[in-house]
Residue, then its C-alpha position, 0 to 999 in steps of 0.5 A: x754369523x759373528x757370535x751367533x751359534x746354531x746347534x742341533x741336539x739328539x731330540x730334533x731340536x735346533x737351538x740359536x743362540x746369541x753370544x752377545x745377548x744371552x747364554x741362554x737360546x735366543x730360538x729354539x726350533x722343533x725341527x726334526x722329529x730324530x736325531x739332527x746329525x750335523x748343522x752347516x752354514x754358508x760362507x756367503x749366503x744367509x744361509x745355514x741347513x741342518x741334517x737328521x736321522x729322519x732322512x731329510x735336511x732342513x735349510x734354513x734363511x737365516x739373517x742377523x742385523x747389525x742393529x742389535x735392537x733388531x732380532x735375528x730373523x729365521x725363516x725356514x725355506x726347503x725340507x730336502x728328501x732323498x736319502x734312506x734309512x739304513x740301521x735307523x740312521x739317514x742324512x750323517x752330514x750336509x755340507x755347502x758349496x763354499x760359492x754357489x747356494x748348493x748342498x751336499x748332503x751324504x747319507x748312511x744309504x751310502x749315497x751323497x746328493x747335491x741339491x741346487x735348485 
């Protein structure tokens, strides 16, 4: 995403920043109520996911413009559910097929999902 960078915090909290306006967070998302484990973003699509100890991965449209009078654009689009808790831990990792819309998500149940609707 250029010299935007996401990053998820151990209070569920994603925060975007952009490198070129600020060094501060352009937004900050409450996302997940637990610890946010991993964030990833898609090689091809407008498309980033963040994965937490609540058991859930979050994925996210998320756009930036060339125009830098317009600002970034975040619009979240699927809460995905499926794994367990195990020890207080859930989703530690998601990870996107490098060419379709997919995520893999693997969780301390020991069992890794592939979401692709």
């Amino acid at each position: 995403m250029g010299d935007n960078v996401i990053v998820g915090s151990k209070d569920g909290k994603l925060c975007w920043f952009d490198m070129d306006l600020s060094s501060k967070p352009y937004k900050i998302l409450k996302s997940h109520p637990k610890d946010i484990t991993n964030v990833a973003f898609h090689r091809n699509y407008p498309l980033f996911a963040s994965s937490s100890d609540d058991c859930t991965a979050y994925v996210f449209h998320g756009m930036v413009y060339s125009d830098l009078n317009q600002n970034p654009l975040i619009v979240p689009l699927e809460i995905l559910h499926g794994h367990t808790s195990v020890n207080g831990r859930g989703v530690l990792d998601c990870k996107f097929h490098p060419r379709q819309p997919w995520l893999f998500t693997a969780g301390a149940d020991a069992v890794i999902k592939l979401f692709c609707h």
